[in-house]
Backbone bond lengths (Angstrom), bond angles and torsions (degrees), N, CA, C in turn:
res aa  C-N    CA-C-N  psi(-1)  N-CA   C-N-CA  omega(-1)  CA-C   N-CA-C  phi
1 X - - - 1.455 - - 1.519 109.22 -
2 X 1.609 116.77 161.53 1.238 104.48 173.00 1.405 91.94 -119.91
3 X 1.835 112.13 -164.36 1.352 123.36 -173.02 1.619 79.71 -157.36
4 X 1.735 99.75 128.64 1.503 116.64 -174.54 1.299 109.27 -124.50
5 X 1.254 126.42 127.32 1.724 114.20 177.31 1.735 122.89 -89.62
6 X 0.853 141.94 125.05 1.382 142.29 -144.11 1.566 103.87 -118.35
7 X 1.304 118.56 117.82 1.501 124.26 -153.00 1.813 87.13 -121.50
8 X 1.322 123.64 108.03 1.262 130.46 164.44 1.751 105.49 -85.34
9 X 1.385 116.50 129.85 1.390 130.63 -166.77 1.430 93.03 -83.13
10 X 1.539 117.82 -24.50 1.710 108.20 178.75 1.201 140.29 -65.60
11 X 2.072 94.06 -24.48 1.349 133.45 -174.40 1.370 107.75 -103.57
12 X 1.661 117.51 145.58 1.798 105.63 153.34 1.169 112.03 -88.73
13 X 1.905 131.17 22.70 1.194 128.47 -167.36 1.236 92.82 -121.63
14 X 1.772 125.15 155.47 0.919 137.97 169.57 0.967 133.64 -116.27
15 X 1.889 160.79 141.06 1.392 140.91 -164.05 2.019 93.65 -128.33
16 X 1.465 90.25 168.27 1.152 112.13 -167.73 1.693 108.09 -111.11
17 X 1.667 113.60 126.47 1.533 99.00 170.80 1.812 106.51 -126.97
18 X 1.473 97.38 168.40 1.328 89.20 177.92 1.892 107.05 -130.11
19 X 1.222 115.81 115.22 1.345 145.75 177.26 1.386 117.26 -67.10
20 X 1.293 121.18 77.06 1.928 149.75 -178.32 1.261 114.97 -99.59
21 X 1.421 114.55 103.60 1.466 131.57 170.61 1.734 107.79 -30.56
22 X 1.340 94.94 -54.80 1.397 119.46 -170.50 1.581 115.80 -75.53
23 X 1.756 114.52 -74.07 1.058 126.45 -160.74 2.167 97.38 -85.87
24 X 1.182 133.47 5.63 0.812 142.08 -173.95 1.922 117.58 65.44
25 X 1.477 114.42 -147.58 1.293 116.62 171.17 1.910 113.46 -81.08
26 X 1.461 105.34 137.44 1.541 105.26 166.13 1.201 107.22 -154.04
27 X 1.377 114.81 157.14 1.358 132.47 166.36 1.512 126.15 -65.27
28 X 1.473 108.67 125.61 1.394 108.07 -176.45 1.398 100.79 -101.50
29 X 1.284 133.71 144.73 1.575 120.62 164.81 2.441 100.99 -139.50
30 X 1.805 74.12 134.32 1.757 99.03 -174.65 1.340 99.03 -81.36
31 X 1.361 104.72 -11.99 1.966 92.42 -159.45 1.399 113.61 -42.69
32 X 1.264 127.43 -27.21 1.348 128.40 173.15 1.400 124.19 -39.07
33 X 1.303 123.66 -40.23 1.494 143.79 126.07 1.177 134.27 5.31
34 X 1.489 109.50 -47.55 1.286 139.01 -177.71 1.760 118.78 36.82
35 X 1.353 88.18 57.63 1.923 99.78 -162.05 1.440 101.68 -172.06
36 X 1.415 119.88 147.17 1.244 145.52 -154.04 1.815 90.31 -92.11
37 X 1.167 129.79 122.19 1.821 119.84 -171.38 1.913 83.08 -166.51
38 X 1.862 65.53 164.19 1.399 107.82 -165.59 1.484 95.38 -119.02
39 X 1.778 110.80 126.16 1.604 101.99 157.25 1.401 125.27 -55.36
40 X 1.089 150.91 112.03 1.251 144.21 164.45 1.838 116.96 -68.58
41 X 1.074 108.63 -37.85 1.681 107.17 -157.70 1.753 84.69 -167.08
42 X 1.594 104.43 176.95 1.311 126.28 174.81 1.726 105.20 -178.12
43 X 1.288 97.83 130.89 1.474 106.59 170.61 1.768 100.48 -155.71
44 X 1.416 87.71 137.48 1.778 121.07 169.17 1.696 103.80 34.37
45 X 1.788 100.61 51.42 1.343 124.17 138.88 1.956 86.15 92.28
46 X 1.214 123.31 26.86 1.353 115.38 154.24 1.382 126.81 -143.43
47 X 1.106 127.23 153.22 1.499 121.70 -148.27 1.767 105.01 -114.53
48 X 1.071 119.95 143.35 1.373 129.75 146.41 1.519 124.44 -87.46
49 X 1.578 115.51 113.21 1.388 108.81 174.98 1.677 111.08 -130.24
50 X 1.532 97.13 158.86 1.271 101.18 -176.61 1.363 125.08 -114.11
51 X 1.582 135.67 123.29 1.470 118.49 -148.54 1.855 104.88 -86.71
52 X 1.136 114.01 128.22 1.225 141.06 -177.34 1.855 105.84 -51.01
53 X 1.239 134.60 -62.78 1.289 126.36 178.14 1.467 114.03 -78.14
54 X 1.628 125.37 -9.69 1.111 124.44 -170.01 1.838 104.70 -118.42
55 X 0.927 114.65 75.78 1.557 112.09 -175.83 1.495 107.30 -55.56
56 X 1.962 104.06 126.41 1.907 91.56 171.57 1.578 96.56 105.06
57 X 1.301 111.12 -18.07 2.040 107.41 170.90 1.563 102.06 -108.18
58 X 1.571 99.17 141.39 1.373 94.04 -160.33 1.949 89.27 -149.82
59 X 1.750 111.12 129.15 1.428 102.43 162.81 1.037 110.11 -120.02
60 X 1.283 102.37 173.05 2.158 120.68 166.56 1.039 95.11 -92.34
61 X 1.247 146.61 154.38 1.272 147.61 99.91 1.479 133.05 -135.74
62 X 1.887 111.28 -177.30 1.278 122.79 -169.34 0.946 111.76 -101.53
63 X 1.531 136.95 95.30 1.757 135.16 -178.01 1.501 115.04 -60.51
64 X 1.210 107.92 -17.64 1.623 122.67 149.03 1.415 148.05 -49.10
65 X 0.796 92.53 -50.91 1.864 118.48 -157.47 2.204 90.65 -121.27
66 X 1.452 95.88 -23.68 1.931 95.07 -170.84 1.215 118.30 40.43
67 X 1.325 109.87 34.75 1.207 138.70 162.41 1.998 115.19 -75.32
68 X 1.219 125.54 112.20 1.806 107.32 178.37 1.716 93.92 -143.15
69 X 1.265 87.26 175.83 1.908 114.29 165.72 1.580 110.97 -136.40
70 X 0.832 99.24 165.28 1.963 124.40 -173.89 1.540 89.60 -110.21
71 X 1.341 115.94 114.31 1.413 115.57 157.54 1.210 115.68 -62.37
72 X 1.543 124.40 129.72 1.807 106.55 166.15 1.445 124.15 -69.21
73 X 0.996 120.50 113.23 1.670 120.18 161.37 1.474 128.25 -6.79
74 X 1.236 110.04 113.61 1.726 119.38 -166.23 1.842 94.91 -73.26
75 X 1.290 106.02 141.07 1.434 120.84 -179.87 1.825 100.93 -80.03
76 X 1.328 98.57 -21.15 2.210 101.73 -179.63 2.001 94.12 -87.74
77 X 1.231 117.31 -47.38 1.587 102.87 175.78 1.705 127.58 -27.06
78 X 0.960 112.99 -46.56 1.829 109.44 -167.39 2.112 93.06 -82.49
79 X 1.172 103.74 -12.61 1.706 82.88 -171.09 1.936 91.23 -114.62
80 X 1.163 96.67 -3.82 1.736 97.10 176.40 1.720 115.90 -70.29
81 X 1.064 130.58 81.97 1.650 110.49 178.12 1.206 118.36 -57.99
82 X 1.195 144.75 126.69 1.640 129.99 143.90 1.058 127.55 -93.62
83 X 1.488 112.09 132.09 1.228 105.12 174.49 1.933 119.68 -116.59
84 X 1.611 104.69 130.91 1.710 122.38 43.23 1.517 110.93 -106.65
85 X 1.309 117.87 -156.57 1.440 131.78 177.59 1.664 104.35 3.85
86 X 1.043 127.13 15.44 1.628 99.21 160.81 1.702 119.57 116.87
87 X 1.764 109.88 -7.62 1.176 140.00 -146.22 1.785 83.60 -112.82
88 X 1.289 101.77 151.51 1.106 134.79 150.46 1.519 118.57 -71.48
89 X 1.707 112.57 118.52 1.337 115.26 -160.35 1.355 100.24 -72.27
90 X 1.535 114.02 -44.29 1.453 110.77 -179.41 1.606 111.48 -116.33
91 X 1.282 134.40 148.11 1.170 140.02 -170.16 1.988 105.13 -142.68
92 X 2.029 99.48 105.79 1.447 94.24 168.74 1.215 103.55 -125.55
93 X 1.578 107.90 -174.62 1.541 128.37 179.90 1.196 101.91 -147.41
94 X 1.507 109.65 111.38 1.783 108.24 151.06 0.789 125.03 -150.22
95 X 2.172 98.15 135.50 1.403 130.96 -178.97 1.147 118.54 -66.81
96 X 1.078 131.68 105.81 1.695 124.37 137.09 1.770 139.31 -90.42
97 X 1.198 77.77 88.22 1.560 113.56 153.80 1.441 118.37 6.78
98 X 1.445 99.30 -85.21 1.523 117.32 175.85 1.706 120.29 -89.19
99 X 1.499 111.58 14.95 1.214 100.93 149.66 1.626 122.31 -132.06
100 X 1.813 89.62 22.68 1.430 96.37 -162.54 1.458 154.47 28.80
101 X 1.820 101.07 62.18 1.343 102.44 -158.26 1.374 79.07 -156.25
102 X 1.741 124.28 174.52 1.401 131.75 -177.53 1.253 105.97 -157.49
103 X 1.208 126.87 148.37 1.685 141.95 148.95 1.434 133.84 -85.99
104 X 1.382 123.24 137.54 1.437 112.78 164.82 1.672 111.27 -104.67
105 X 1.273 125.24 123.10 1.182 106.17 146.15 1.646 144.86 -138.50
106 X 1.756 102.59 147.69 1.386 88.45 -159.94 1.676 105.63 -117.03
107 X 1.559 107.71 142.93 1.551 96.50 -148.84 1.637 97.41 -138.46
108 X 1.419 128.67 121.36 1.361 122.14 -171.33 1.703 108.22 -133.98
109 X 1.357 113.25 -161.60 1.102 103.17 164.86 1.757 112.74 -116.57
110 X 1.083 125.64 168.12 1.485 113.99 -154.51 1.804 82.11 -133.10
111 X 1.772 81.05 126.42 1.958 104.56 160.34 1.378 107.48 -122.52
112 X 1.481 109.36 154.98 1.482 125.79 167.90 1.110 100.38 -94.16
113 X 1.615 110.06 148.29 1.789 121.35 175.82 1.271 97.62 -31.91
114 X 1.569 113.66 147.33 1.228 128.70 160.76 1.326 131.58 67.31
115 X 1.408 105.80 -4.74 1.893 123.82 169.77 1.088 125.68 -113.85
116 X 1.225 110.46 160.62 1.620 90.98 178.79 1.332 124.67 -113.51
117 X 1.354 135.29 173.18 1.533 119.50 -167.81 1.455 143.03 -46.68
118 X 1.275 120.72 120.95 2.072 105.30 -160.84 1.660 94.35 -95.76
119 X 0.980 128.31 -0.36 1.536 119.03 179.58 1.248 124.08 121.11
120 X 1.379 116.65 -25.65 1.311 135.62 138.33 1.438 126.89 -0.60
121 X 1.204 126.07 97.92 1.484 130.07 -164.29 1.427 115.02 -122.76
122 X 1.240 112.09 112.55 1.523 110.14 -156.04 1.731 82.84 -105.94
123 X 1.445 124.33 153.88 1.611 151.59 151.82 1.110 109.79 -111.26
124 X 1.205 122.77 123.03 1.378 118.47 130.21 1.308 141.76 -115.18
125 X 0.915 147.23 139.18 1.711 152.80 -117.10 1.586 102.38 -143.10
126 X 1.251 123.64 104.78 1.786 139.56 177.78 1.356 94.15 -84.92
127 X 1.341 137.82 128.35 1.475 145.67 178.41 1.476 100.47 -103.34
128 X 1.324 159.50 66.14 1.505 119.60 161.62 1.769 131.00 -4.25
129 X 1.343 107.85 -57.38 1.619 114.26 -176.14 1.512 99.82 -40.90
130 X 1.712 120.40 -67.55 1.157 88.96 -132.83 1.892 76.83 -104.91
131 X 1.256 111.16 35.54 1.886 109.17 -165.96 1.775 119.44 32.74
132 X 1.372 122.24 42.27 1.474 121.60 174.53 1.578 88.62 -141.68
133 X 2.008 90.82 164.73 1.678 117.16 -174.50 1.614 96.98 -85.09
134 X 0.907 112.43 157.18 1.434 123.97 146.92 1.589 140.97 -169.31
135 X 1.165 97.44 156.04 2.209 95.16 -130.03 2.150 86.85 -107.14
136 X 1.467 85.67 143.38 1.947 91.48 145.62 1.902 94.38 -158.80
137 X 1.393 79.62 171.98 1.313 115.46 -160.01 1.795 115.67 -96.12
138 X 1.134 119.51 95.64 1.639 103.33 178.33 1.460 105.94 -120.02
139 X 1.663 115.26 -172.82 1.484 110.36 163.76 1.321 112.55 -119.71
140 X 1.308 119.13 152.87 1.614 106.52 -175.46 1.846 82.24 -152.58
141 X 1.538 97.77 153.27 1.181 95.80 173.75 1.975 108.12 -146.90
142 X 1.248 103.49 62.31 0.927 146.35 -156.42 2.273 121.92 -119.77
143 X 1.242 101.04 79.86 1.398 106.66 172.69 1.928 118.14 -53.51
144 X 1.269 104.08 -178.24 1.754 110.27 -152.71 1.545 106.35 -146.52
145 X 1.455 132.07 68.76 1.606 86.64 173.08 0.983 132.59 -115.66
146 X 1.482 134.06 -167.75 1.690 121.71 -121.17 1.693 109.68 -76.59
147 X 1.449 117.62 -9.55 1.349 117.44 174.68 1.621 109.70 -96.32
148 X 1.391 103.79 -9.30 1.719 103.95 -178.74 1.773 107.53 -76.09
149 X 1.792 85.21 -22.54 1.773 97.05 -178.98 1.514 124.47 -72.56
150 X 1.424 98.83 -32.39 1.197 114.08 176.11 1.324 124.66 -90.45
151 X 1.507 141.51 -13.13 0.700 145.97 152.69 1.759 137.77 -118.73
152 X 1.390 66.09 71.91 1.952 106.50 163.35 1.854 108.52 -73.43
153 X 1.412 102.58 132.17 1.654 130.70 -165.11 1.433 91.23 -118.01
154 X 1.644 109.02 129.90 2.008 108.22 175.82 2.188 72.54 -128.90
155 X 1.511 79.87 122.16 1.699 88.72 166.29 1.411 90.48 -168.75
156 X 1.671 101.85 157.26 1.791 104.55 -175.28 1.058 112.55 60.16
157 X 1.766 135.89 39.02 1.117 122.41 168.16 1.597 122.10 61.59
158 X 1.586 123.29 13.13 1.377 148.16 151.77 1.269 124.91 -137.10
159 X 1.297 106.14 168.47 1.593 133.25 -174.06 1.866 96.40 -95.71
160 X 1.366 90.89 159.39 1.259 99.59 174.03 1.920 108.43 -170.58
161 X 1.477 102.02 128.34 1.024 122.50 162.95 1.711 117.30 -91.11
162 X 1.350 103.44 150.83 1.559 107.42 161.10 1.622 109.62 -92.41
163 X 1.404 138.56 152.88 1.221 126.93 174.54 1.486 112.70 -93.09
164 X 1.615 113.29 167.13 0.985 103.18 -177.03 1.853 144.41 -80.34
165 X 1.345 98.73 3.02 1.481 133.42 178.49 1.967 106.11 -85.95
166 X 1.652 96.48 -40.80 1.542 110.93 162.24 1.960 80.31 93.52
167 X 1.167 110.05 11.16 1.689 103.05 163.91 1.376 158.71 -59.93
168 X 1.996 84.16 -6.60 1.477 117.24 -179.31 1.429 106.39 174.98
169 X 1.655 109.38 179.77 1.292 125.82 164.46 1.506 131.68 -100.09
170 X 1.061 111.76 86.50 1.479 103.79 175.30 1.245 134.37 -47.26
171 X 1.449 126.14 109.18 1.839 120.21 179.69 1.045 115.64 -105.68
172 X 1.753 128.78 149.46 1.682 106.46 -178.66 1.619 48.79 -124.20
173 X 1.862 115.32 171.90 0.874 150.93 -155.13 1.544 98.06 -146.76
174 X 1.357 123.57 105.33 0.998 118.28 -169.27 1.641 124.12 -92.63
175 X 1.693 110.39 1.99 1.716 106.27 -179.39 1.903 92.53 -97.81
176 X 1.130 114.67 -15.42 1.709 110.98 -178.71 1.758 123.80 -115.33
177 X 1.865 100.54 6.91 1.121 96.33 -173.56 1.753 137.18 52.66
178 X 1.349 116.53 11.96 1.372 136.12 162.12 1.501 131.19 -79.61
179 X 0.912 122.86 148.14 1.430 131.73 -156.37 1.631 93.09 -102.96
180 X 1.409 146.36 128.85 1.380 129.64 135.64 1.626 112.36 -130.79
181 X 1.431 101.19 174.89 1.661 117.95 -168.01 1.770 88.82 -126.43
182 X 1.510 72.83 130.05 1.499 97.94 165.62 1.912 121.86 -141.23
183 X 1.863 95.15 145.17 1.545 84.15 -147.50 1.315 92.62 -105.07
184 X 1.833 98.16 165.24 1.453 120.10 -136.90 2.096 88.46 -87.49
185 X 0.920 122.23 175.39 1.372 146.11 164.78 1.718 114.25 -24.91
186 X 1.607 150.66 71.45 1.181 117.16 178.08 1.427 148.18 32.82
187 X 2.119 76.96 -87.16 1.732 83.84 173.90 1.258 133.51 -90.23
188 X 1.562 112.41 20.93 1.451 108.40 -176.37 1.534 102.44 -104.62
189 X 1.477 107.20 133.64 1.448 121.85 -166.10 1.882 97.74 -123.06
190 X 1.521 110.72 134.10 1.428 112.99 -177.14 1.284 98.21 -89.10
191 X 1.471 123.27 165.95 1.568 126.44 156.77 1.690 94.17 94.77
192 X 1.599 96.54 -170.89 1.751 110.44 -157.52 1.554 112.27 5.00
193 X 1.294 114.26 68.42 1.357 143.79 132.83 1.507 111.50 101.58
194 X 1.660 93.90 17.01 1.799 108.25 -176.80 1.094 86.69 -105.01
195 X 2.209 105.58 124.18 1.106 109.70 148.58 1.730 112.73 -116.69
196 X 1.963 105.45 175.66 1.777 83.89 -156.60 1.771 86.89 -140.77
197 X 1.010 110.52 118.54 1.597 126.79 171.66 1.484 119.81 -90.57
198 X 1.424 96.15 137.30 1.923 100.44 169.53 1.583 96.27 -92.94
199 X 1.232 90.60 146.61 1.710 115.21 161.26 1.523 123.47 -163.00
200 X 1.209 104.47 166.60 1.911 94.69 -165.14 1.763 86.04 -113.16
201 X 1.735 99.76 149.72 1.052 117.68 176.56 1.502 107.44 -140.53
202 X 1.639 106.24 118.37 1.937 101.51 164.55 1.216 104.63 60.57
203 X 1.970 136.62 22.21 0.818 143.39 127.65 1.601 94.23 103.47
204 X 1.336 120.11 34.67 1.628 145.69 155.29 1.822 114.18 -110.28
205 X 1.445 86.84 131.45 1.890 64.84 161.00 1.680 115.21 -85.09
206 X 1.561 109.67 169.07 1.214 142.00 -158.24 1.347 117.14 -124.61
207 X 1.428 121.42 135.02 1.706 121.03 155.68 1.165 133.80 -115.44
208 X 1.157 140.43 43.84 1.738 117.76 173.00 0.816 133.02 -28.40
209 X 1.572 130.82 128.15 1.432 125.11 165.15 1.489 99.53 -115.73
210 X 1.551 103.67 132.49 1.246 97.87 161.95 1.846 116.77 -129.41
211 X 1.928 87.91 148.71 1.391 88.20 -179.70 1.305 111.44 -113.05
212 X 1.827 121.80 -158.40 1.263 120.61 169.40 1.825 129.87 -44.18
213 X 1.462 96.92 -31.33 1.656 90.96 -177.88 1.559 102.35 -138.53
214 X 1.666 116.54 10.59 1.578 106.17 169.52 1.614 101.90 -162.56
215 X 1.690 88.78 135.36 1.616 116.57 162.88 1.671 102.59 -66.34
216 X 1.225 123.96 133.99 1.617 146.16 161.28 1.048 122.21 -111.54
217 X 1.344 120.85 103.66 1.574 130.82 -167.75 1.638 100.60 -92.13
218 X 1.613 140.41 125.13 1.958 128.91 149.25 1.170 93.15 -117.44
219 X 1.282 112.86 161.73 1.543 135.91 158.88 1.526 106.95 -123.69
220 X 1.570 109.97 153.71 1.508 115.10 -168.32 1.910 90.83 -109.54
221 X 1.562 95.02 93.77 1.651 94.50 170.73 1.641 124.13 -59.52
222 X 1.505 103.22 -41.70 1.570 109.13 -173.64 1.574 84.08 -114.51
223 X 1.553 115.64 122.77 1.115 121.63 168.64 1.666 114.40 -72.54
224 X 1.387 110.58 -44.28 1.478 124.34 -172.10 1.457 113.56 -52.91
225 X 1.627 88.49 -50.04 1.928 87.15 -175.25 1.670 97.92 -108.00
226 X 0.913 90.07 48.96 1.746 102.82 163.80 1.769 106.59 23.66
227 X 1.485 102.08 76.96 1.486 99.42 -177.09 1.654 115.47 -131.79
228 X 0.865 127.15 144.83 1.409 126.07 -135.73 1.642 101.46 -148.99
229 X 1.454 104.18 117.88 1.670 105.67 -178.35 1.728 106.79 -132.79
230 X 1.573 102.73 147.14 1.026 121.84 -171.44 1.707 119.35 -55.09
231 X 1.555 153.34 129.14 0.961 161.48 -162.87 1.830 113.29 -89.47
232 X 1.456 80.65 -78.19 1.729 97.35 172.61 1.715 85.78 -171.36
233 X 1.330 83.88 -169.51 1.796 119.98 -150.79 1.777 91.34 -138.14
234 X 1.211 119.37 114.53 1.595 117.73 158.54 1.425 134.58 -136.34
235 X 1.528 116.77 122.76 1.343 117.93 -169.54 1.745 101.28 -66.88
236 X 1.365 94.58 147.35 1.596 119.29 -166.64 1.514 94.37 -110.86
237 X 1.443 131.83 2.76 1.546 119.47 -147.85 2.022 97.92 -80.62
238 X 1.621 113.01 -40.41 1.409 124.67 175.24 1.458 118.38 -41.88
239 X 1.452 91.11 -21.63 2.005 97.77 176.95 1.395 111.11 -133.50
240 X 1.499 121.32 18.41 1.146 122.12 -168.27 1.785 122.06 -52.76
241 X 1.802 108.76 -5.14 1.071 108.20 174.42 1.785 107.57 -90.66
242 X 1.058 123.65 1.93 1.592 125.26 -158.24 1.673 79.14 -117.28
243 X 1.100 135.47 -33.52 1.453 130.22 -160.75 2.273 103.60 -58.51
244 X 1.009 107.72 -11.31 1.819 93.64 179.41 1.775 95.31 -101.35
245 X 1.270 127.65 -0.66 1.153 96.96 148.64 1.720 116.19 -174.39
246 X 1.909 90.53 78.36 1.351 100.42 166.72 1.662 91.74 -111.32
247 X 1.279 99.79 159.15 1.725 104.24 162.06 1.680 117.92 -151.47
248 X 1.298 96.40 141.73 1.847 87.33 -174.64 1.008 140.23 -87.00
249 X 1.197 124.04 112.02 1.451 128.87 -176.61 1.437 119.00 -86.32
250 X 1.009 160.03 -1.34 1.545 163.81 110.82 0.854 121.86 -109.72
251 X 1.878 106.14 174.24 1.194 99.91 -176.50 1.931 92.95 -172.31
252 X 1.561 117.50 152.11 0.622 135.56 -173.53 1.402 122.15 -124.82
253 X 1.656 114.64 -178.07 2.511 93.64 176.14 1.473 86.05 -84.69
254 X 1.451 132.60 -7.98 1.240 108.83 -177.11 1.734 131.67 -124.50
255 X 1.387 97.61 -21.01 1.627 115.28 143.60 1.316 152.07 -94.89
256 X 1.006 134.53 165.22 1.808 109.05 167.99 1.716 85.36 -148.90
257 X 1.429 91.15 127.38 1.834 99.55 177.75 1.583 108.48 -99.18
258 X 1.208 108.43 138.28 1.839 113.58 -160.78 1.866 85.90 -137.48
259 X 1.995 109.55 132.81 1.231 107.35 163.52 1.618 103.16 -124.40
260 X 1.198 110.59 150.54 1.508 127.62 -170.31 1.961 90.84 -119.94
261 X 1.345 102.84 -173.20 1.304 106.80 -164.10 1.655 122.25 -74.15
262 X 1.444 96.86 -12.69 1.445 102.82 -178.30 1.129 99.08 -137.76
263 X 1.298 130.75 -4.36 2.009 129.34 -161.13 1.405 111.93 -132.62
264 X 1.046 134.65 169.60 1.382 135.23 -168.27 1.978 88.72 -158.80
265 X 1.661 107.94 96.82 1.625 112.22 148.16 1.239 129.12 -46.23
266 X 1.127 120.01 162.46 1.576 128.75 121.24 1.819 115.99 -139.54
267 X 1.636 70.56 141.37 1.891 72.62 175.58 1.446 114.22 -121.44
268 X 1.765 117.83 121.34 1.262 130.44 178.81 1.838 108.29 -60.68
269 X 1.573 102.79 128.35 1.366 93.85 -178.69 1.499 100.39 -83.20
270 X 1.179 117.31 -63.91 1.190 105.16 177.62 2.269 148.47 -31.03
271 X 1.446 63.65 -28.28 1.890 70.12 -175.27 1.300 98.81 -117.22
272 X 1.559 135.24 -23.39 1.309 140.57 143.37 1.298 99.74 87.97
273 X 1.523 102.36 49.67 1.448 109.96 176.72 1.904 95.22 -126.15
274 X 1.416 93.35 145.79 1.979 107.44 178.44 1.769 98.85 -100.09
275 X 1.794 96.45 132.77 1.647 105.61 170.01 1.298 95.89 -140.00
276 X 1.611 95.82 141.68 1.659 106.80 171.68 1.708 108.79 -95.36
277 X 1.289 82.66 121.40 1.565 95.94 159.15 1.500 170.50 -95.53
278 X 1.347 92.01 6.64 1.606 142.44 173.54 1.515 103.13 -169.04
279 X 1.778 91.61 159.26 1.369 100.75 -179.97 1.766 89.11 -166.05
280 X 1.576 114.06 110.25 1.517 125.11 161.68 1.729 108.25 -21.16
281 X 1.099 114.21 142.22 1.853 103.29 170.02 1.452 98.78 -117.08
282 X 1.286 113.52 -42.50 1.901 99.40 176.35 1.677 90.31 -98.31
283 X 1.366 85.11 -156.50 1.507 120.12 -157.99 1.940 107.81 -92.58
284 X 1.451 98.79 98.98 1.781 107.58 176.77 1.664 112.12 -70.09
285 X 1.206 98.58 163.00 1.498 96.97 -171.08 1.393 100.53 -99.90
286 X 1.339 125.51 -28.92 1.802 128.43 169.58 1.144 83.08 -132.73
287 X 1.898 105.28 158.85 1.394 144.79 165.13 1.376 107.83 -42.59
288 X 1.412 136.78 132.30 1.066 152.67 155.25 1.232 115.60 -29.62
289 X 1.779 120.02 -43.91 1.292 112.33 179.75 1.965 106.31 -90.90
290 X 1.005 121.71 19.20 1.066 117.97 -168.85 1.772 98.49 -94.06
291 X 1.311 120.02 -6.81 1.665 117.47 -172.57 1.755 106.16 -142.41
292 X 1.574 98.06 14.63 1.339 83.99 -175.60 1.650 103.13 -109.86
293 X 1.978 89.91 176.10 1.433 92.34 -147.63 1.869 116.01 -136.78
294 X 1.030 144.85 114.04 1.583 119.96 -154.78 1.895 101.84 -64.35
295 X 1.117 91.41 156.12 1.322 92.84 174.97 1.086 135.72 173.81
296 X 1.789 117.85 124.08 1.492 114.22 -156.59 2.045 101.22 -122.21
297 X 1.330 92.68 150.24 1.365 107.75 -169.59 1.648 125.11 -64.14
298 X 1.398 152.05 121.56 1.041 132.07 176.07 1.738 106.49 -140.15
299 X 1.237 101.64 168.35 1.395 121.07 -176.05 1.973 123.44 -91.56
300 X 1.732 82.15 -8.19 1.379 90.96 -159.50 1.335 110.15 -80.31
301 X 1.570 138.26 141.29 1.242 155.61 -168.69 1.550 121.10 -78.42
302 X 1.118 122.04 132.47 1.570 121.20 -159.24 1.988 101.03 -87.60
């Protein structure tokens, strides 16, 4: 399933829905929160958000259970610059489940007043266990864009971004604090009109690329020796007018959920038939896929 945030241009308020193969469309509501926020990330049914009038306050929580925490304020934030405007270039969350505990991390590149960025890549790392930040220092020289941001993968005990060139996989490794790259699929080629998304599948990461007339599903079977096998193959021609700007945000062995600017798909692998499952009725102020997020439901307590 995904979870899409719905920005009415009439309103400065925004609502939350959640997009179910099964249980259909429903309303999520944060108000519990009691604060104006931004989804940042979501993993294994809990969310990272960031509060909108208060730059630098940041919670976890369970839209489930309305269960949350208040991260405490990192003592490296107020002297950390990021650039641009002040934001964390990349923003993840990952749950573990079976040891019941989670991380935030928010990771940018760092300028001094009046300069501009030398490559400098600051992390910082939110522990639940021991409830404190803690920072290291790498270089990366490596762009982001806004769906590479949003769709951050925590599998293998790391996070992982796609970059924005689509030249590799970025991993921070979260028990050693290390940065590695891992490379994307052979046959997937970026540019003349192939674009190529991370997503996690069956608890592997995932790539689609899609082009003018076909979706490309791999999964990375052997993570270690970086090995990568084909999914399926899907003609795009039935929607070939929605194809410049749907993009996929989950995915399942038996669905794959895709949002376009006003609509939110799904496409059955099996019977290999496309149904829309929302569709905006007035006028959004950003694209549907521009805030949406994968995301599956749980009971479990932060």
């Amino acid at each position: 399933m995904l979870l899409v945030e719905i920005s009415d241009s009439t309103e400065s308020k925004s609502s939350l829905i959640c997009v179910d193969n099964l249980r259909g469309v429903s309303e999520v509501s944060l108000d519990f929160l009691h604060d104006r926020i931004k989804v940042r990330a979501s993993c294994n049914g809990l969310l990272c958000c960031s509060s909108v009038p208060d730059k630098g306050v940041y919670y976890v929580c369970n839209p489930m259970t309305r269960e949350w925490k208040l991260l405490p304020k990192s003592r490296e934030r107020p002297v950390t610059r990021f650039h641009p405007d002040g934001e964390a270039t990349l923003t993840g969350l990952a749950c573990d489940l079976t040891m019941n505990k989670f991380s935030v991390v928010l990771a940018g590149y760092h300028r001094t007043f009046g300069h501009r960025p030398d490559g400098t890549f600051i992390c910082l790392i939110y522990d639940s266990e021991s409830n404190k930040w803690r920072k290291f220092v790498s270089f990366q020289d490596h762009q982001f864009s806004h769906m590479n941001r949003n769709q951050v993968v925590f599998v293998n005990g790391a996070l992982h971004w796609l970059t924005g060139s689509s030249s590799c996989i970025l991993a921070l490794d979260l028990d050693c604090d290390t940065w590695r790259k891992i490379k994307l699929p052979d046959e997937v080629f970026y540019g003349s009109g192939n674009r190529v998304y991370l997503l996690e599948l069956d608890g592997c990461l995932s790539v689609i690329q899609i082009s003018d007339v076909w979706m490309k599903t791999w999964v990375l079977k052997d993570y270690y020796r970086e090995e990568w096998h084909t999914v399926d193959r899907v003609s795009l021609r039935c929607i070939r007018e929605m194809v410049p700007s749907i993009f996929p945000i989950s995915q399942t062995n038996e669905y794959v959920f895709l949002a376009s600017h006003k609509q939110v798909l799904v496409y059955h692998r099996k019977s290999r038939l496309w149904k829309e499952m929302y569709s905006v009725k007035n006028s959004s102020t950003l694209p549907l896929w521009f805030s949406a997020h994968a995301f599956r439901s749980t009971i479990s307590s932060l």
